[in-house]
C-alpha positions in Angstrom: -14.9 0.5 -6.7 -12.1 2.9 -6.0 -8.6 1.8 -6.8 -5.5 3.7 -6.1 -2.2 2.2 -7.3 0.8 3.0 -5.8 4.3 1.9 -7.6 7.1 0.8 -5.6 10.4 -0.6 -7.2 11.3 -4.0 -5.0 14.8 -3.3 -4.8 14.7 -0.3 -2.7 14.0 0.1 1.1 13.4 4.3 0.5 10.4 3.3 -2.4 8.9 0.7 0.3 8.9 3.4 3.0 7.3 5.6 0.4 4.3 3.7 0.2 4.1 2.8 4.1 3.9 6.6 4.3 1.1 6.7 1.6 -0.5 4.3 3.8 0.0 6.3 6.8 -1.4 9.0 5.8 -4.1 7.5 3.6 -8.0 9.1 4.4 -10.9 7.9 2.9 -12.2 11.1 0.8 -15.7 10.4 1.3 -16.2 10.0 4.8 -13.0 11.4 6.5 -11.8 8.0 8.1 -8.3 7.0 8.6 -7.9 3.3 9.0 -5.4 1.6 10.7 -2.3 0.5 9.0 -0.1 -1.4 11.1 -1.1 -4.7 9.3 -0.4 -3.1 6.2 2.8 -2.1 6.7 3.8 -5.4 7.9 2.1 -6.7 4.4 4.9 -4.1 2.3 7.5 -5.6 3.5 6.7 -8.8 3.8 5.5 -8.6 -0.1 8.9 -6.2 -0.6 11.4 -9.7 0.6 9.2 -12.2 -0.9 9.6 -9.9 -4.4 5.7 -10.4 -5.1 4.7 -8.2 -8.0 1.5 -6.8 -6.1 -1.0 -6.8 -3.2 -4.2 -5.4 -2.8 -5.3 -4.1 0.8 -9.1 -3.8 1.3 -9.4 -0.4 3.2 -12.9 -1.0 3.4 -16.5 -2.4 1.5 -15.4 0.2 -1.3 -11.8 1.4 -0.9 -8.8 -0.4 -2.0 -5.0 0.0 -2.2 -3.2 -1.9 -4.7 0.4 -1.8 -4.1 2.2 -2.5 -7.6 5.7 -3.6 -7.0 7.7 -3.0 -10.0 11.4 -3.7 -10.8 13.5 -0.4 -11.9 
């Protein structure tokens, strides 16, 4: 199972745009799908107020995201 982690620090609105552009952009490298990402995004920010230290999003049966919120 394929994890990519993406760091973004919870006090800044730039670092949560970052990774909502990460998302975005994100295509699976195996079969060439883009999923959609409007739930996702909604998820960041949601996670970004509530100052949760991570969420995981389940791009698929093999493909996950796990967005590591980090103070700095």
């Amino acid at each position: 199972m394929a994890t990519t982690i993406v760091r973004i620090g919870i006090n800044y609105r730039t670092e949560v745009e970052r990774a909502t552009q990460f998302l975005e952009k994100y295509q699976d490298p195996v079969s060439g799908s883009q999923k959609p990402t409007v739930k996702y995004i909604e998820q960041i920010k949601e996670i970004s107020q509530n100052q949760r230290d991570s969420i995981t999003i389940e791009l698929d049966d093999l493909k996950r995201v796990t967005i590591k919120l980090m103070q700095f």
